[in-house]
N, C-alpha and C positions, 0 to 999 in steps of 0.2 A: 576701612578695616572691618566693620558693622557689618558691611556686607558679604566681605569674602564669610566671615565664619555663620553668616547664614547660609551661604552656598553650602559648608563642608557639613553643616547638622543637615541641611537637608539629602545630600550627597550619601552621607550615612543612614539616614532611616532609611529611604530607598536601597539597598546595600541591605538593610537587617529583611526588608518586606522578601526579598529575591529567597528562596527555600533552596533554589539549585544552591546558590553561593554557602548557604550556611551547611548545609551538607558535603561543600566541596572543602570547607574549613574543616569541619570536623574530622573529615577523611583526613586531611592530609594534617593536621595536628597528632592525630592517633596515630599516624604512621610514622611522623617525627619522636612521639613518644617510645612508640615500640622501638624504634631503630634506635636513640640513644638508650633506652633501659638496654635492648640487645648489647649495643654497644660496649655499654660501660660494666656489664656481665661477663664477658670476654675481656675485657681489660685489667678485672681483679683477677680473675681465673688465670690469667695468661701472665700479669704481673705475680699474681702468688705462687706460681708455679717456679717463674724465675727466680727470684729472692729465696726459693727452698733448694733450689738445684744449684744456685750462685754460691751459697755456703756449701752446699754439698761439694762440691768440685775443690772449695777453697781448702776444705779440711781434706781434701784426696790427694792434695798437692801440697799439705806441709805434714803430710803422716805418710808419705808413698816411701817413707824408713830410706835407710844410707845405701847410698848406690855412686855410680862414677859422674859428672857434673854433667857429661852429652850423655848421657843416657840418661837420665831427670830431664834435658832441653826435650828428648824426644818423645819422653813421657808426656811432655805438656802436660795444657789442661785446655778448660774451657772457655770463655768469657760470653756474656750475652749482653745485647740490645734491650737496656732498661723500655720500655712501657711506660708512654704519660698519658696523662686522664685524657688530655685534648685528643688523643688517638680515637678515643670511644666517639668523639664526633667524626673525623675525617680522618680514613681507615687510609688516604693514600697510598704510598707506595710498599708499608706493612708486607703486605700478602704476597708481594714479590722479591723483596728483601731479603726472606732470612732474619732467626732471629737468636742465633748461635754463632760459634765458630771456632771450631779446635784449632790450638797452637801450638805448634813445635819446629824445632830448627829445621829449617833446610825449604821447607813449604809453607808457599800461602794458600791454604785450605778456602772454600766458599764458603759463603753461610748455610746454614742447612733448616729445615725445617719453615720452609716458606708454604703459608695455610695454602695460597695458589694450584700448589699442587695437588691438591685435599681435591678440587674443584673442578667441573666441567670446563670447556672453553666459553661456558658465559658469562663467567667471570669477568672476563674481560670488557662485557658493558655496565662492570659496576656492581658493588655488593652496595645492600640496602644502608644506605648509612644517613645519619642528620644532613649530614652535608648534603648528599645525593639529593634525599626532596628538596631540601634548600634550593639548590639547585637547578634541579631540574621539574618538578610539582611545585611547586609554592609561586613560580611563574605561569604557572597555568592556570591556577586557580584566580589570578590578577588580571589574567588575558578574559574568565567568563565573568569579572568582576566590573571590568571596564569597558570592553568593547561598543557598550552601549551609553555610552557615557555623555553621551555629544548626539550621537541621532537620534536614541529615544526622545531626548528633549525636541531635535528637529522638526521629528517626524508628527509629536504633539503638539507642536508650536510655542512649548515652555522659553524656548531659546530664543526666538523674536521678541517676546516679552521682556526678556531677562535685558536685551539688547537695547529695546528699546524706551528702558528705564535708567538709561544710560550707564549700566553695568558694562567696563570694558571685556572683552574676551579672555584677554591676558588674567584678568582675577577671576574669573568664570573659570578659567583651564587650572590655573594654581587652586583654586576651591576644590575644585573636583581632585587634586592630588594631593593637598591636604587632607582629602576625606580619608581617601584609599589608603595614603600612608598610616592614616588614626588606627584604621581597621586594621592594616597588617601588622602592625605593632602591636595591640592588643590583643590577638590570636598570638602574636609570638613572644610576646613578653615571660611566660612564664617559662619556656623555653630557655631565654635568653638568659632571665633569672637566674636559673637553675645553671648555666656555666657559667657565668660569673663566680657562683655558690660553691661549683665543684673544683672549681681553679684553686680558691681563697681557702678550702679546707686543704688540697694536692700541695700546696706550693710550700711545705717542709720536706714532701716526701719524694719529691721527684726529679728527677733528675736535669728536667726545665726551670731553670734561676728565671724565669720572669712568668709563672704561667699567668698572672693575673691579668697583668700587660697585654699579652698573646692573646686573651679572651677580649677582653676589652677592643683589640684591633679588629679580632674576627665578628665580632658584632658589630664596628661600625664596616668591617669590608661586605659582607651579608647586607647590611643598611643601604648600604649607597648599591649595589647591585639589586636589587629589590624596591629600590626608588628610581631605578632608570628603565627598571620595563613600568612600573606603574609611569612613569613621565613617557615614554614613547605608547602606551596604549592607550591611554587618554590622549595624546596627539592624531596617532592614528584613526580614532574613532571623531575628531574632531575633522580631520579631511579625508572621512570616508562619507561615501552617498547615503550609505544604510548599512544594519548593523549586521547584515547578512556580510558584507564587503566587508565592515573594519574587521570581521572573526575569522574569514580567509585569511587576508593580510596575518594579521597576528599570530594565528596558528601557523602557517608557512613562516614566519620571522622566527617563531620557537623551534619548530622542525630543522630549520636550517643551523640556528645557531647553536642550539644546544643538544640535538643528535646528531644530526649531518658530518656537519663541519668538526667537529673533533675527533670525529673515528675517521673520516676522511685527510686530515692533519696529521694525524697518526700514523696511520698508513702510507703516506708520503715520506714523513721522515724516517722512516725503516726503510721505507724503499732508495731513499737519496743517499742516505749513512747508514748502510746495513752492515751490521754486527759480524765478527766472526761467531761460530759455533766456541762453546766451550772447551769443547774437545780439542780446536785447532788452535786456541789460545792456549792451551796448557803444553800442547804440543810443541808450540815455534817456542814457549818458554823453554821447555829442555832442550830444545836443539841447541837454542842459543847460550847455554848455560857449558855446553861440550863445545859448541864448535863458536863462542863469542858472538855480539852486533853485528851482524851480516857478515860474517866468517872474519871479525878482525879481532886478532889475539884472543885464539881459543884457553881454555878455561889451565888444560897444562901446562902451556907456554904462560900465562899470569903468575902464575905459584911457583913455575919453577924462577923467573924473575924475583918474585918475590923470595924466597929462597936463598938467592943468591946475595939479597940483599941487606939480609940480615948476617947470613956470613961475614961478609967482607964489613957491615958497622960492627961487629964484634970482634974480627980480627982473628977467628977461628975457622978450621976445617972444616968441622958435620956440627951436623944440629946437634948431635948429645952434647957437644961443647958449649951451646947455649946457656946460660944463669936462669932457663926457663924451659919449660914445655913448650918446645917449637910446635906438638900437635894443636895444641891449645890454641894457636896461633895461626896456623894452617888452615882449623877448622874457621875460625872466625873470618880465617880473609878468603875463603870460601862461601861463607856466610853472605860478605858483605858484596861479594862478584855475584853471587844468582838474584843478592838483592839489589844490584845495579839493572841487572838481565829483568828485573820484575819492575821496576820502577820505568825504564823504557817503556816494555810493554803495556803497565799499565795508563801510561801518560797519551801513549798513541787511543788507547779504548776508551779512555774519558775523553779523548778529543770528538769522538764521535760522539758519545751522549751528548755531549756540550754543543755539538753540530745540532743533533737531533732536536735539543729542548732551544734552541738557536732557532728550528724554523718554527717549533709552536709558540715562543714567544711574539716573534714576529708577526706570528698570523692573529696575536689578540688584539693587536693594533686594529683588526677588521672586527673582533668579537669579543665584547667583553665575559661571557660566558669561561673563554680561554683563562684570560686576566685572574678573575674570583677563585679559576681550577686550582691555577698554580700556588697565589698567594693565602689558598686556605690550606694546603698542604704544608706551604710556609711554615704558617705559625702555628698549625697543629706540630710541627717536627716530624712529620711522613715526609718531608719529599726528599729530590734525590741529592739537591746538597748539603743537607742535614745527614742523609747518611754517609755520603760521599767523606763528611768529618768526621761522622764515625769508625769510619773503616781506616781514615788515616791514622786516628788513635788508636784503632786496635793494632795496627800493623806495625806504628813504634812503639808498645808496649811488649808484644812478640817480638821485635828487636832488640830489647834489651835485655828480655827474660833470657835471650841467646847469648849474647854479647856478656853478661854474667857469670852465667853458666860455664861459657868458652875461658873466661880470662880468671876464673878460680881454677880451671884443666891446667893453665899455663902456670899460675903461681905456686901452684899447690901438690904436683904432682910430676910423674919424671918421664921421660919420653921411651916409648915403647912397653910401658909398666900400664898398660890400659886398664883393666880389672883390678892393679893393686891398692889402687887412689878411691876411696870412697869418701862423697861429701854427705851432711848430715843438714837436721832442722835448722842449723842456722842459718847456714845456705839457704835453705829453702825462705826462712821468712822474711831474707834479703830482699826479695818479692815482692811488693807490696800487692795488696789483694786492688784488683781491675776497678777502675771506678770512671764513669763518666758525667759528666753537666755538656747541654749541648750550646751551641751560637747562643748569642744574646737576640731575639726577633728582629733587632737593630741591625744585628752581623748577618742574619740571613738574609732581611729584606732587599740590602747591596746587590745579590745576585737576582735580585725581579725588579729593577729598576723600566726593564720595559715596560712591563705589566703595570707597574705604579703609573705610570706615563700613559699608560691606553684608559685607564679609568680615570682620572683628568680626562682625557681628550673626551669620552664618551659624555662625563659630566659635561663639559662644553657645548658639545653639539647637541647635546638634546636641550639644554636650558636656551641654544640660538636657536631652535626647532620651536619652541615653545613663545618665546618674548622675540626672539629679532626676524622668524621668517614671515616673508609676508605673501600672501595668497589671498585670493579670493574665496572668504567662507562666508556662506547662505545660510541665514538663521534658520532658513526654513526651505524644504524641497522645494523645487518648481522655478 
């Protein structure tokens, strides 16, 4: 034991002597810093914005004064996509989301006001965020940190010595990753601090019941993904010839995994399950809403059944003979027929995202870069089935606001007397004002169960790369 932690002090002073290395830290801590201060400046802005226009909407919609109950449904209102702190590190899928959306009977409107749009198409490799250098810098800086970890020693002859004093290799390799790990932690420590810090003040105010939890996980998910390239480039550098080779290697292993291969995954699953257009989606919705599920029992053959049906359980001729606003009634089972016609089509569209994110989980089983993608959007609450649950509660909260609305027309009012029937604030604050808390990290992480499994697996195979493979290695050239 004596010995490993003289490897890892000596592992680090060399490490502090290197000037590339401390300049490569500094860089990319200052960039971690700027991108979370950026971040979390846009996150008050963007959450203070909402919480002022969230009341505002609220008070537009219990003062919009007496009027008839479907003409209040059509008035809607608002509802938005709360903002939490963890978004200020990993901006995920935010920018493409949407972070509004009007409601009123009849239509499911989109979100509107996605920054995305704000932006060029380079958006799409990524805005500057913590996560990003995490990500994709903070592995690079590892790669000019190690690569010479094993052949400088070689090539000086430190490593036949070290061998021949009967140090085995196996504590010679963990020393040297006990170093690297010391170092990266102490560059990121205050980093790390500081979201712990920012969870533990957020977590009255946000609309994530567990953000502490959430940080705590994404610190140790950043941990272990930052302990597998420090463990594979100290391998690498240990069966490579010279440090020229292990820096190849290693930069093509970065290139591939973490530029390459995920705009090239990306691209595959667009191409393998590609999306209809908006327009043609919104499109096959009304057709289907006139002419029914692939032309079966169109929209006025349902109603007039319906119709008929309430007749004959009443025991009367025409609707005025109703104890009720048959319109009231009408409209609602109209209501509930185009929400049949939306729920089809939206179950067929999520099939396809669910295809989509189907082949990039799959492909993280080959990269753990994938793995870290998806499970840090996780537990930030960016990714897509965290909003996926969101959009399901907005869409039965606009069903209800309907379904209200319609069935105070039927109880309260007389059929063909449309403008005489006006409802008031009470109605109105029948409502309750929109409120959301999202998945427990528990309930989301169910859905990344691959990903849980590929970083296992990754841990596995680099600790049998490290202690079980065995190879021929030369303490020294020649």
């Amino acid at each position: 034991m004596h010995q490993l932690w003289i490897i890892v002090i000596k592992e680090i002073k060399i490490a502090i002597r290197e000037k590339l290395v401390l300049i490569l830290a500094s860089t990319i801590v200052m960039l971690i810093a700027v991108a979370l201060y950026a971040g979390y400046l846009s996150y008050q802005q963007q959450r203070s914005i909402i919480v002022k226009t969230k009341a505002e909407k609220r008070q537009e919609w219990l003062n919009q004064g007496d009027k008839h109950p479907h003409i209040a449904a059509h008035y809607g209102t608002f509802v938005f996509k709360p903002k939490t702190a963890l978004s200020s590190f990993d901006f995920g899928l935010d920018a493409y989301n949407g972070t509004s959306i009007y409601l009123e009977a009849h239509y499911q409107h989109e979100f509107m006001f996605r920054p995305a749009q704000d932006h060029s198409s380079m958006i799409r490799f990524g805005e500057l965020s913590s996560a990003l250098v995490l990500k994709v810098l903070v592995p690079l800086l590892i790669i000019f940190l190690t690569f010479t970890s094993y052949t400088q020693e070689r090539e000086s002859g430190t490593l036949k010595l070290l061998v021949s004093q009967g140090i085995a290799l196996s504590r010679i390799t963990w020393g040297k990753i006990l170093a690297y790990c010391s170092i990266m932690t102490v560059i990121l420590s205050p980093f790390f601090l500081g979201m712990l810090l920012l969870s533990t003040i957020s977590v009255q105010q946000e609309s994530i019941p567990d953000m502490t939890t959430r940080a705590t996980l994404m610190i140790l998910l950043y941990g272990v993904y930052l302990f597998l390239f420090i463990a594979f480039s100290v391998w690498v550098s240990q069966r490579s010839s010279s440090g020229r080779n292990a820096l190849l290697t290693l930069l093509s292993c970065w290139m591939l995994l973490v530029i390459l291969m995920p705009k090239t995954v990306a691209n595959l699953s667009e191409s393998f399950y590609s999306l209809p257009s908006m327009r043609e989606f919104k499109a096959t919705i009304e057709k289907d809403k006139i002419d029914g599920i692939d032309g079966k029992q169109p929209r006025s053959e349902y109603l007039a059944k319906l119709r008929k049906q309430y007749l004959e359980k009443y025991e009367v001729d025409s609707v005025q003979q109703l104890p009720f606003n048959y319109e009231g009634v009408s409209m609602q089972a109209g209501e509930e027929y185009g929400n049949t016609i939306y729920d089809h089509h939206m179950d067929k569209l999520q099939k396809i995202f669910e295809s989509q994110n189907q082949l990039v989980s799959i492909s993280s089983m080959f990269n753990p870069f994938l793995s870290v993608q998806n499970l840090s959007m996780a537990l930030a609450g960016t990714d897509m089935y965290t909003f996926k649950h969101f959009e399901d509660v907005v869409e039965k909260y606009r069903r209800e606001l309907v379904r209200r609305m319609n069935r105070d027309m039927a109880e309260n009012s007389k059929y063909g007397d449309f403008y005489g029937y006006e409802a008031g604030i009470d109605l109105w604050q029948e409502i309750e004002d929109f409120s959301y808390r999202t998945p427990t990290a528990q309930e989301v992480l169910r859905n990344y169960r691959v990903e849980l499994t590929s970083l296992l697996l990754w841990m596995s195979l680099i600790i049998w790369l490290i202690i079980g493979f065995k190879g021929n290695i030369k303490p020294i050239d020649g």
